[in-house]
C-alpha positions in Angstrom: -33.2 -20.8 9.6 -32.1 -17.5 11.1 -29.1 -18.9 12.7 -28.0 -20.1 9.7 -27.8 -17.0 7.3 -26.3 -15.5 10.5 -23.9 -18.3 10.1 -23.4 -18.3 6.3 -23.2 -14.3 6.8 -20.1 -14.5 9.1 -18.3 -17.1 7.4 -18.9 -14.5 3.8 -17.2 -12.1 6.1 -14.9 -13.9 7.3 -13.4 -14.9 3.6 -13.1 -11.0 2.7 -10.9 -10.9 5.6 -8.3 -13.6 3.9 -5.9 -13.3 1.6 -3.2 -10.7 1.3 -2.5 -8.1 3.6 0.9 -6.5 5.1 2.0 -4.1 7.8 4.9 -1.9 6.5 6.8 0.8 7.9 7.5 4.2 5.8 10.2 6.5 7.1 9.6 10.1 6.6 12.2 13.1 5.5 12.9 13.7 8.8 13.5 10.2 9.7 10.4 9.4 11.8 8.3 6.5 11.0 4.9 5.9 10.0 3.7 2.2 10.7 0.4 1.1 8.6 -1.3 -1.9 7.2 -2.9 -2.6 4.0 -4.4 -5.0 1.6 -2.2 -3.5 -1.7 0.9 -2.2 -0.3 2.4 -1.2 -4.0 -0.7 1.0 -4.1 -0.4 2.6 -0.7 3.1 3.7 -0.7 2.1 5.3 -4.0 -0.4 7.5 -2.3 1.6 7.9 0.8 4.8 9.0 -1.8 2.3 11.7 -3.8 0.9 13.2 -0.4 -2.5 11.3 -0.9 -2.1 9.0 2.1 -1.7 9.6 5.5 -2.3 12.9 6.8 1.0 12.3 8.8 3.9 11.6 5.9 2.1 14.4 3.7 4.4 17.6 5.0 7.2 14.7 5.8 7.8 14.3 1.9 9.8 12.2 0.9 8.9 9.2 2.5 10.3 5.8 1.9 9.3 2.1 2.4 11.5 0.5 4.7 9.6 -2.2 6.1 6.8 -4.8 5.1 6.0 -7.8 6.2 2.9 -10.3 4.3 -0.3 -11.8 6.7 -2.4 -14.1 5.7 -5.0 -12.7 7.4 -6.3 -8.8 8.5 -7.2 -10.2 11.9 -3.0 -10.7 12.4 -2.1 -7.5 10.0 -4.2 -5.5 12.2 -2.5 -6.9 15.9 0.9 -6.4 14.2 0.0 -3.1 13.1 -0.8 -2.2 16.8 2.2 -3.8 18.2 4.6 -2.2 16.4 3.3 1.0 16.7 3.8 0.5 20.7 7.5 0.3 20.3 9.6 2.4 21.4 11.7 4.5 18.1 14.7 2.2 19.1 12.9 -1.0 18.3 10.9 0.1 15.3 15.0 1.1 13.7 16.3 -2.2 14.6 12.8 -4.2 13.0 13.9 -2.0 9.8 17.8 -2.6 10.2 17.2 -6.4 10.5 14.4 -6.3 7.1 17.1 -4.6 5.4 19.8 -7.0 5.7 17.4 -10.2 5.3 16.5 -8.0 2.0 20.0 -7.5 1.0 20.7 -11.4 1.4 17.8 -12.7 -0.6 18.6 -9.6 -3.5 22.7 -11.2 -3.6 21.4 -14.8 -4.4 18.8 -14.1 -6.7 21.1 -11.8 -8.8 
């Protein structure tokens, strides 16, 4: 019996890790970036545009959502997170440049 609450405990875990949950990219007044994850993005970039988020953005004000991308999962959120953090500023503008056009193309044929 004890490896099976272990069992059912895991698997209760592992639901709470499923559903929403996206990596974004906020770029700062002085054009640096901060990269984050989240399960409520509309709510973070909120907090992150009052000062109330990241210690980081909060003397960078204004600070401006250029980036998010939706997982399924934390588990994948979480890796993404880390790998885009480990690009080089180069990489991280051209992940943003390429977001904004696929954004610009889906806004022009669904107006």
């Amino acid at each position: 019996m004890v490896g099976m609450k272990n069992k059912r405990e895991r698997s209760k875990r592992a639901i709470k890790r499923a559903g929403s949950f996206f990596v974004y990219i906020v770029q700062c007044r002085d054009g640096t970036y901060y990269t984050g994850y989240t399960k409520d993005l509309e709510n973070r970039i909120a907090l992150h545009k009052s000062g109330k988020g990241a210690k980081y953005i909060k003397y960078k004000l204004p600070a401006e959502l250029v980036y998010a991308k939706e997982y399924r999962y934390y588990k994948r959120a979480l890796n993404e997170e880390e790998r885009i953090k480990k690009l080089k500023r180069e990489q991280k503008s051209e992940l943003v440049r390429i977001y904004a056009e696929n954004n610009r193309e889906i806004a022009v044929t669904t107006a």
